[in-house]
N, C-alpha and C positions, 0 to 999 in steps of 0.2 A: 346464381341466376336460374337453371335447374329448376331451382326448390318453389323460386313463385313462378315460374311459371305453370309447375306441379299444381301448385296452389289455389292457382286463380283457375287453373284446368276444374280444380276443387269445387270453388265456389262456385263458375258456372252451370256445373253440375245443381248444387243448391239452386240455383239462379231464375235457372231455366225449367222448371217446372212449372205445371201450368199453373198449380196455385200463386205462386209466387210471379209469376209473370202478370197474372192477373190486379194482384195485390200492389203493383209495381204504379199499372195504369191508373189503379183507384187512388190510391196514394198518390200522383202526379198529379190528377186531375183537382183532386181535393185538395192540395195544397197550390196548386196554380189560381184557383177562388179564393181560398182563402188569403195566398198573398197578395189575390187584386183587390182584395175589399178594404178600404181604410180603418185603418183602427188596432187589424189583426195584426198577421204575421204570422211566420214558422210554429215559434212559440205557442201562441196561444191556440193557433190549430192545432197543435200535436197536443195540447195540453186537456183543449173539447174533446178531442177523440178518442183520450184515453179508452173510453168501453171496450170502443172497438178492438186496441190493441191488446186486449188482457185477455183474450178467448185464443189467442193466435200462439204457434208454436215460437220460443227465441227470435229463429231466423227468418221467419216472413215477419213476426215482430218491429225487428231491426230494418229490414228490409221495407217495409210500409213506414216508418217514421224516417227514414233517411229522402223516402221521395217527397215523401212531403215536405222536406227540409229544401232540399231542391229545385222543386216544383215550386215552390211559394217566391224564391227564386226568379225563376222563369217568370212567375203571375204578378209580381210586385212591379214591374215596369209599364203594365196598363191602365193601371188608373194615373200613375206620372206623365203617361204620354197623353190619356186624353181628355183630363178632368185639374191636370196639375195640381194634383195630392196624390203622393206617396201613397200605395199599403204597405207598406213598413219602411222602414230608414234606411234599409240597405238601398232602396229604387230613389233614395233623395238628388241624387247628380243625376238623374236620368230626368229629371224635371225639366233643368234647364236647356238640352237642345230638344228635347223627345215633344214636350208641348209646340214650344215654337213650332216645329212640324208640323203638329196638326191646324194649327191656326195658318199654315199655308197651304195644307191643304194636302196634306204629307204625313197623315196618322197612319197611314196604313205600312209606309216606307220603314216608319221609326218602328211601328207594330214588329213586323217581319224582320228588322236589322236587330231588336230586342231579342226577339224566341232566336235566330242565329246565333248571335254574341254569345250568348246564355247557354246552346251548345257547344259551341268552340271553347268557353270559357272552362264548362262543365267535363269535357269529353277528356282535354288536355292534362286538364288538374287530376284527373279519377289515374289516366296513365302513370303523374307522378307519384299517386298515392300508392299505387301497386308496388310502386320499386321502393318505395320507402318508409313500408309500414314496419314491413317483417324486419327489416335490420335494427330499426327504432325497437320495437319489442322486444327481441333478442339484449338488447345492451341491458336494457330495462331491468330484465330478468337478475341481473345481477347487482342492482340498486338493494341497499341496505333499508333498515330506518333510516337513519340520518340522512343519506340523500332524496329520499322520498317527501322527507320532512320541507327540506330544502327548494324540493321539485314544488310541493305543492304553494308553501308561503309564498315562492316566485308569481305561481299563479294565481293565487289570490291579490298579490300587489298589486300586479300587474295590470288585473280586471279593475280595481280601486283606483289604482293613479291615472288609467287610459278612460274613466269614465268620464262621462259629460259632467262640466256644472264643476262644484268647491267641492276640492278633495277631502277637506272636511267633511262635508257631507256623502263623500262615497267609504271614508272610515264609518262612520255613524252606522250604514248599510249594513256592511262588513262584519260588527262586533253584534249586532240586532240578530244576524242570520248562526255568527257562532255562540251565541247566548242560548239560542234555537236549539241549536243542535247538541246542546249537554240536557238539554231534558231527558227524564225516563232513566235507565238503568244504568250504572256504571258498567261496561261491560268487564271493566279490570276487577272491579272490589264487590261487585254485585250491591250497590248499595243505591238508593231512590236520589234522582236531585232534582229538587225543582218543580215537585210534581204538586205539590198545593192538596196532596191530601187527596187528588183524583185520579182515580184506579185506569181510567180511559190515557191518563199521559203518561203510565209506567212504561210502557215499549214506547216514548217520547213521540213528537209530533211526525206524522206522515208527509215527507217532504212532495209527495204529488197534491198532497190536499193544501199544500201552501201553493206551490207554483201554479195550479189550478184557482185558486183564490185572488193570488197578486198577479195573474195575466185578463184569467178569463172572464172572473168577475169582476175586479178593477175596472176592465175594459169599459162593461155594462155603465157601473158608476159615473166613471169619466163621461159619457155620452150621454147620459141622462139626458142633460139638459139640451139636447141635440137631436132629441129624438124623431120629432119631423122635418128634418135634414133629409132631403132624396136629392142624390146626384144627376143631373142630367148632362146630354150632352145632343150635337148634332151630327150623328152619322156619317151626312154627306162630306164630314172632313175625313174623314177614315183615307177613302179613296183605294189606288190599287193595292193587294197587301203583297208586294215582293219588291226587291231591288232587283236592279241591272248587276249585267257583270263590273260594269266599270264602278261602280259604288260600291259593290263588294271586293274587290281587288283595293279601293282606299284605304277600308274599312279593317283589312284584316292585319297589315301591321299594328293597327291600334289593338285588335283581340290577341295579336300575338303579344305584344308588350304588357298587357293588364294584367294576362293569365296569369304569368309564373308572379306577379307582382301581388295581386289578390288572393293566389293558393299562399304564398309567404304570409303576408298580413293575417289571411282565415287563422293558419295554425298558430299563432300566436295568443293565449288565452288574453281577452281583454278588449281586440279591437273589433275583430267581425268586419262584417260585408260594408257596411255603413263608412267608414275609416277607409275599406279596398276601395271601392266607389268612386270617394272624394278624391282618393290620395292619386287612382287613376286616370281621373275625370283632369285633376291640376297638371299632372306629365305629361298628358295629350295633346293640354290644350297648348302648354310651352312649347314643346317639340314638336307642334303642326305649322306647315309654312304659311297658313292662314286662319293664325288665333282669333282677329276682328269676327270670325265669322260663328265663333263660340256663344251661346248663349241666344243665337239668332236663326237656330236649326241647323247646325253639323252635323249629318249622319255620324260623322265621327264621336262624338260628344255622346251616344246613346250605344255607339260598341265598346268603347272603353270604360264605364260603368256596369255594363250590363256583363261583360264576360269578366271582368274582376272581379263583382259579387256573388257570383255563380262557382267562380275555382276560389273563394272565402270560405263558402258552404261547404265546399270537398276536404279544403285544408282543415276547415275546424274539427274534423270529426278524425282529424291523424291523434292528435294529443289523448284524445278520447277514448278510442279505441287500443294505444298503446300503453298509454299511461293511467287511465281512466280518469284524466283529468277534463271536465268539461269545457271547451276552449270559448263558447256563450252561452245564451240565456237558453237555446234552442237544445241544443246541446245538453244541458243538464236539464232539461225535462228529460230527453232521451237517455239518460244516465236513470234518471228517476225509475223511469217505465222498465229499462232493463233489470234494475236490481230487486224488482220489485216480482218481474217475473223470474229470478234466480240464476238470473246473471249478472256478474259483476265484472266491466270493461278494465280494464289493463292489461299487461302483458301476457299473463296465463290466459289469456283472452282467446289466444291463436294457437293454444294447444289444447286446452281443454274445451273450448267451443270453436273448432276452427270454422264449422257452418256457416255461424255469424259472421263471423271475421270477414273471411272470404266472400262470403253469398250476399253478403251487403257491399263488399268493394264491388267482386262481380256484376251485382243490380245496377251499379250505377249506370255502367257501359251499357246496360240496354238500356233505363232509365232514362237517359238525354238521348238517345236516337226517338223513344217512345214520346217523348215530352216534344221535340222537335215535332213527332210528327202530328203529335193534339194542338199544340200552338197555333201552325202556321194556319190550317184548314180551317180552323174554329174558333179565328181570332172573332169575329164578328158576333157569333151569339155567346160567346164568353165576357165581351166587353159588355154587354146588355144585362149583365149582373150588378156590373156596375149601381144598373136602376135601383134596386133593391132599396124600401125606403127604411133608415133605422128602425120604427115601430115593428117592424116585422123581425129581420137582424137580431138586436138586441134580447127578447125575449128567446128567441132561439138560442142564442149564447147562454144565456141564464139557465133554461131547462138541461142543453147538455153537461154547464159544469155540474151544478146540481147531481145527477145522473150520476159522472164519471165520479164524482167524490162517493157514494155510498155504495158504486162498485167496487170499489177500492176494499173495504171491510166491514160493508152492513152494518155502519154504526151512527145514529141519527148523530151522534155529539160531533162529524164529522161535519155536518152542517154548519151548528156553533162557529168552529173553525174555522169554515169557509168562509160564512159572512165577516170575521174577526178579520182574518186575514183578505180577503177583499176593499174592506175601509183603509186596512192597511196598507193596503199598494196604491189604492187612493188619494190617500193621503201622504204618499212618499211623492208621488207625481205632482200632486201641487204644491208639495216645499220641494222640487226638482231634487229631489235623494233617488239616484239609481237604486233599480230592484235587480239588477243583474249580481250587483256583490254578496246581496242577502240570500240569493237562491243558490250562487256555489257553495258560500261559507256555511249554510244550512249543509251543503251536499258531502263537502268538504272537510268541514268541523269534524267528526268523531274522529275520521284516518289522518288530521291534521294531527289532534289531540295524542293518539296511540301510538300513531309516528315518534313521535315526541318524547312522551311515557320508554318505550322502548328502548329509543337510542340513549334516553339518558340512565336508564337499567346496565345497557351496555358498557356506559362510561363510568361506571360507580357515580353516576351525579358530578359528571364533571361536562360544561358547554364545549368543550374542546375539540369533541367528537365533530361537529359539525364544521370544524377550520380545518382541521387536518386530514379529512375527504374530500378529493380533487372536485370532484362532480361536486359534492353538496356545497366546498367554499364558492365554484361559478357561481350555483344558482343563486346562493345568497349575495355573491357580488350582484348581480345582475338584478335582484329583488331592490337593492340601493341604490340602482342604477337608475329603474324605473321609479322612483320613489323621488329621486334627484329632478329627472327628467318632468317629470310631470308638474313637480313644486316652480322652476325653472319655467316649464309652460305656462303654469296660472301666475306667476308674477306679469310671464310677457303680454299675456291678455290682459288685463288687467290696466299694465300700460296704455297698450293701444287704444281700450276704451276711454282710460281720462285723455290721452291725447287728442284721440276722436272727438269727445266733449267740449 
């Protein structure tokens, strides 16, 4: 007990610098727009902004993509509340009471019960992460290949079986993004695969220049045809932006119940905020003594989404940081960016960079008091972004993917790429193929592959290795568990639509 508190003593230290304090707010506020704006999200903010974060030392680094992770968070429930569109899918159960609101005249109540939620959701989850990172790491440390092996295939299932849509279609994903990731050089045999004869893919594809292509540019594409789309709304529903006590005294058993519900769900690779949301949004609405009144403007209905999704974002980044496993999409851009600047998340994570470790847990705890206090005062000219007409948006998205891609290695053929891979997320979105699977299994594929390589070294080539370690036969139970479970789900849908019919 001692040791993190030592610890987090540690990272405050990091924390609280002014550079980093600064980086905290800029990061907050940029990811609070860009998760009100439709279309975006965490993801693709942190993916634009690569530039920025490649000038920065590790730990403000970490520390500026973790708020914007956050922050997008916090900003994804106001365009839900007053426009009823989502900026990302985590703010989708915040539609259904958050709108009604403002169409009574109660945008402001739902506004102000959103930025709350979101720190209570946020504040509480960052506590649990403190007490539960370093023990996780610690076990870690003494994970083989073969349970690594095990660790990861779980999490790659995991992501494919919990995706939206035919799980057919999230294997497809899956083998696309690990086919990706054998380009370029063996790092065992030293020998070329896959490279087609071009000297530009021997050190294999730059997974920031995909993930920047199938988020940022995608985006662009997908909109096209939407371009003079401007969002409007009428102010005068806004109304006052705070709650009474007694509306926050309703309100908080619902943020108490969501938190520890939505920081589980986060750390789970596969489900995200999106999943925390819904799954809190349906237990609130059961266990409230007045469900009729759901979907009709429940303050309650807009705290138990909004602080689920927010302790999602904190959980996702446990797996990540201990295991260097990316638990979403968001998440393995920030994996990207780290290894990119010469650090690589897992358990050595917390000894040989404890700055990061630390100074980014640390951030958070000032991070949601700081994001609390942008929210609530400046709900009003931040929902006026909203206005923003595609024609303008879009081209701005294009110029900074563009940008972050040839900061990345000065290389035009990075371009190529980006358009290639752009059509390509394009085109997974309108045959509805998740891009979540292909950007872990890109990220995940070589330490999958070596894992592998490895442990079967250790066994003379025998698979046995991996049943007769405690840890590695769980995760592969649990890998067929989710893989059950999901098969089991798309039959029950399935059902219910030809029943529906």
């Amino acid at each position: 007990m001692g040791d993190i508190f030592s610890n987090l003593a540690y990272g405050l230290q990091t924390a609280l610098t002014f550079n980093n304090i600064l980086w905290v707010v800029i990061g907050g506020l940029l990811g609070t727009i860009v998760g009100m704006l439709p279309g975006l999200g965490p993801a693709t903010g942190i993916a634009v902004l690569l530039p920025i974060i490649f000038g920065m030392n590790p730990s403000t680094a970490m520390i500026t993509m973790a708020a914007i992770y956050y922050g997008a968070m916090f900003g994804g429930s106001r365009a839900s509340i007053m426009i009823n569109t989502p900026g990302d899918a985590s703010a989708i159960a915040t539609c259904f009471d958050g709108y009604p609101m403002t169409k009574n005249g109660e945008g402001g109540k739902a506004l102000a019960m959103s930025a709350i939620a979101s720190f209570v959701g946020g504040l509480i989850a960052t506590v649990l992460m403190i007490f539960l990172t370093q023990p996780i790491a610690g076990l870690a440390l003494d994970f083989g290949p073969a349970e690594m092996f095990s660790i990861l295939l779980f999490a790659l299932t995991a992501t494919v079986t919990l995706s939206q849509g035919n799980i057919l279609k999230g294997f497809v994903s899956i083998f696309t993004g690990f086919m990706l990731s054998t380009i370029g050089i063996d790092s065992q045999t030293g020998l070329l695969r896959f490279t087609f004869g071009l000297v530009e893919l021997q050190e294999g594809i730059e997974f920031l220049v995909v993930m920047i292509g199938m988020y940022a540019i995608a985006e662009v594409y997908k909109n096209y045809n939407n371009i003079n789309t401007k969002y409007d709304f009428d102010s005068k529903f806004i109304g006052s932006i705070w709650i009474s006590k007694e509306e926050f005294k309703k309100c908080l058993p619902a943020m108490l119940r969501s938190t520890p519900l939505g920081f589980v769900i986060g750390a789970l690779p596969g489900l995200g905020g999106s999943v925390a949301a819904l799954t809190a949004y349906a237990i609130e609405k059961q266990s409230n003594k007045h469900p009729e009144r759901f979907g009709k403007g429940a303050i309650e209905g807009v705290a138990a989404p909004e602080a689920a999704n927010n302790a999602a974002s904190t959980g996702a980044l446990i797996p990540m940081l201990t295991l260097g496993i990316p638990g979403s999409a968001t998440t393995a851009v920030m994996v990207g960016a780290l290894m990119m600047i010469g650090v690589k998340p897992g358990p050595l994570l917390f000894t040989e960079h404890p700055d990061v470790a630390w100074g980014v847990i640390a951030s958070m705890l000032i991070g949601n008091v700081i994001l609390i206090i942008i929210n609530l005062p400046l709900v009003v000219p931040l929902v006026q972004l909203l206005r923003i007409p595609q024609r303008i948006l879009l081209p701005l998205i294009l110029g900074l993917g563009f940008m972050g891609a040839y900061f990345l290695s000065y290389s035009s053929f990075d371009f190529i790429l980006l358009v290639i891979f752009g059509f390509l997320g394009y085109l997974m979105s309108k045959l509805d193929i998740p891009v979540a699977p292909l950007v872990l299994a890109l990220i995940l594929g070589s330490d999958t592959e070596q894992y592998f390589r490895r442990a079967m070294g250790i066994s003379h080539g025998s698979l046995s290795i991996f049943f007769t370690k405690p840890i590695s036969l769980v995760f592969l139970i649990l890998a067929v568990v989710s893989f059950i479970y999901s098969i089991r789900r798309e039959q029950s849908l399935k059902k219910n639509m030809q029943e529906g019919a």
